[in-house]
KEKETI-239211 format. One record per residue (C-alpha): x, y, z; residue in three letters. Coordinates in steps of 0.02 Angstrom, whole numbers, plus 50000, padded with zeros to 5 digits. Example, Ala and Ser with C-alpha at 12.3 -4.5 7.8 and 13.67 -1.06 7.14 Angstrom:
<rs>
[[50615; 49775; 50390]; ALA];
[[50684; 49947; 50357]; SER];
</rs>
This chain:
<rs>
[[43113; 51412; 52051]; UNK];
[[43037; 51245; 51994]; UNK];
[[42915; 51163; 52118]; UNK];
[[42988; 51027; 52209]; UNK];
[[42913; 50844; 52139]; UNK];
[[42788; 50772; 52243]; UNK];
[[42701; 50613; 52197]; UNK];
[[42533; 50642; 52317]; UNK];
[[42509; 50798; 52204]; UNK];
[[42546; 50736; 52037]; UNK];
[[42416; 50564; 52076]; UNK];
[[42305; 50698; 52127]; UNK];
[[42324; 50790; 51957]; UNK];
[[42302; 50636; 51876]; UNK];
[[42139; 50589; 51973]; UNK];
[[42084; 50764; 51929]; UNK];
[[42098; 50753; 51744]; UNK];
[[42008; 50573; 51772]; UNK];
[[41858; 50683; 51807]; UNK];
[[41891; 50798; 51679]; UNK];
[[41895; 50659; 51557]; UNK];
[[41753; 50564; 51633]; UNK];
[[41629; 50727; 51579]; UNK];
[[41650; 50670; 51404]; UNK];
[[41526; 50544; 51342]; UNK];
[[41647; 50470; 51215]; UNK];
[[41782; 50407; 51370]; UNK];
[[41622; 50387; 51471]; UNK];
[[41542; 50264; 51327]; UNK];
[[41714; 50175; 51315]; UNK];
[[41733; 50161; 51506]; UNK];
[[41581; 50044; 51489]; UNK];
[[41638; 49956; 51339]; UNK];
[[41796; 49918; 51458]; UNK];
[[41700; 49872; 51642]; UNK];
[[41572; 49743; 51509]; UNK];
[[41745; 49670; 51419]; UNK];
[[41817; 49664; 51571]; UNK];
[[41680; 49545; 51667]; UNK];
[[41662; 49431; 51493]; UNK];
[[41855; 49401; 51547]; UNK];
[[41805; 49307; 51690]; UNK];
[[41666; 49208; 51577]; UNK];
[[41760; 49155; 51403]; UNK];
[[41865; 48996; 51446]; UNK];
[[42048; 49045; 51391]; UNK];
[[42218; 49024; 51474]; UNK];
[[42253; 49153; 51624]; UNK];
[[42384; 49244; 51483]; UNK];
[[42260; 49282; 51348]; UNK];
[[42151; 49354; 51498]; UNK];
[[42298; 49475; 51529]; UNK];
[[42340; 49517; 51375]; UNK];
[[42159; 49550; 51332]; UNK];
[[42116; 49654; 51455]; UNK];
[[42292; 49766; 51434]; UNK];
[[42227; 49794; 51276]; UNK];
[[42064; 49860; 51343]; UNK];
[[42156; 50017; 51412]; UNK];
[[42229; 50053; 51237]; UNK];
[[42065; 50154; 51178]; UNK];
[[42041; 50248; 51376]; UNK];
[[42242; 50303; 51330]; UNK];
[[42205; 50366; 51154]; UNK];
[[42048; 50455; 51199]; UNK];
[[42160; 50541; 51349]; UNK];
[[42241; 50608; 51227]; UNK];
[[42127; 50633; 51110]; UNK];
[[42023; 50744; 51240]; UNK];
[[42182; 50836; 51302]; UNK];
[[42232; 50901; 51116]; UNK];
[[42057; 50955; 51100]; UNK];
[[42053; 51057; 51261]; UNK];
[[42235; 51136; 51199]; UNK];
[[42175; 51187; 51067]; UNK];
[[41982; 51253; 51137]; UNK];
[[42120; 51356; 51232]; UNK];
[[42208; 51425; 51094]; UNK];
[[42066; 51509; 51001]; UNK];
[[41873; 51473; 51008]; UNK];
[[41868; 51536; 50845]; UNK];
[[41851; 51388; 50690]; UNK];
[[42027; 51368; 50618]; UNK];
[[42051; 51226; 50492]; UNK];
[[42226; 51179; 50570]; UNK];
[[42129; 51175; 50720]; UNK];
[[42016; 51072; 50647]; UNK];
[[42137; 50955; 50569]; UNK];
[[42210; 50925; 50739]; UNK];
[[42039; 50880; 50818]; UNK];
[[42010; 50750; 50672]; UNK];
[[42173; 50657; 50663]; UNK];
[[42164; 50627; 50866]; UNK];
[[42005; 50564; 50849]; UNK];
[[42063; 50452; 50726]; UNK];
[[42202; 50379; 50846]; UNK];
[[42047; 50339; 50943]; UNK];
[[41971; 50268; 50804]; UNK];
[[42124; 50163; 50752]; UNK];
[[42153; 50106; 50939]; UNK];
[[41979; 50036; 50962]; UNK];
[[41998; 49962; 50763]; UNK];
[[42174; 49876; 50849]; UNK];
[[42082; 49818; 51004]; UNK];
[[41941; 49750; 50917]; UNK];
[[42073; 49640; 50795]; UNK];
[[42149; 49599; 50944]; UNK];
[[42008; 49513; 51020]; UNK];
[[41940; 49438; 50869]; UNK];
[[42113; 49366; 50845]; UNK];
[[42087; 49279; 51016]; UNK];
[[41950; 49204; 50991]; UNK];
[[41965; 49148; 50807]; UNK];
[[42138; 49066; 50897]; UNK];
[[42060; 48983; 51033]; UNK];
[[41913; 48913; 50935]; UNK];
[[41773; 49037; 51008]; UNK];
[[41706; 49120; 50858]; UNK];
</rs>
């Protein structure tokens, strides 16, 4: 019989795999990237609706490496031993990191080449 849905338990599944995810140094390095980005918001003179959109943007990398870190634990649990398909699906997640900080970072430099900062 399937578990009845609760949405207590499944925040406090999510705010468990926060702290899974927060072991690794790549989200934690990114978390920082975010919290500094995040308080130059309130700096850089900009309309209110460039602040919003820039800052959505910010959690487009924290998404990418929650993925990124949960197909790398699927497949740590499918065989420790080095598999090249294993490998190949390691790689290409980290490169949707790669290409959602690359999207963020055009992002932002689109901003401010718009709005005359740069």
């Amino acid at each position: 019989m399937k578990p009845k849905y609760s949405l207590k338990k499944n925040f406090l599944y999510a705010i468990d795999g926060f702290f899974v995810l927060f072991k690794e140094i790549a989200f934690r390095i990114e978390v920082g990237f975010f919290l500094v980005f995040s308080i130059f918001l309130f700096i850089v003179d900009i309309p209110l609706w460039g602040k919003v959109f820039l800052f959505a943007s910010l959690f487009i990398p924290l998404i990418a490496e929650s993925f990124n870190t949960a197909i790398e634990k699927t497949v740590d649990l499918a065989s420790l031993e080095y598999h090249l398909l294993a490998k190949y699906a390691k790689d290409i997640a980290a490169f949707g990191v790669l290409l959602s900080v690359v999207f963020t970072a055009i992002v932002w430099v689109g901003f401010f080449i718009y709005f005359g900062i740069l």
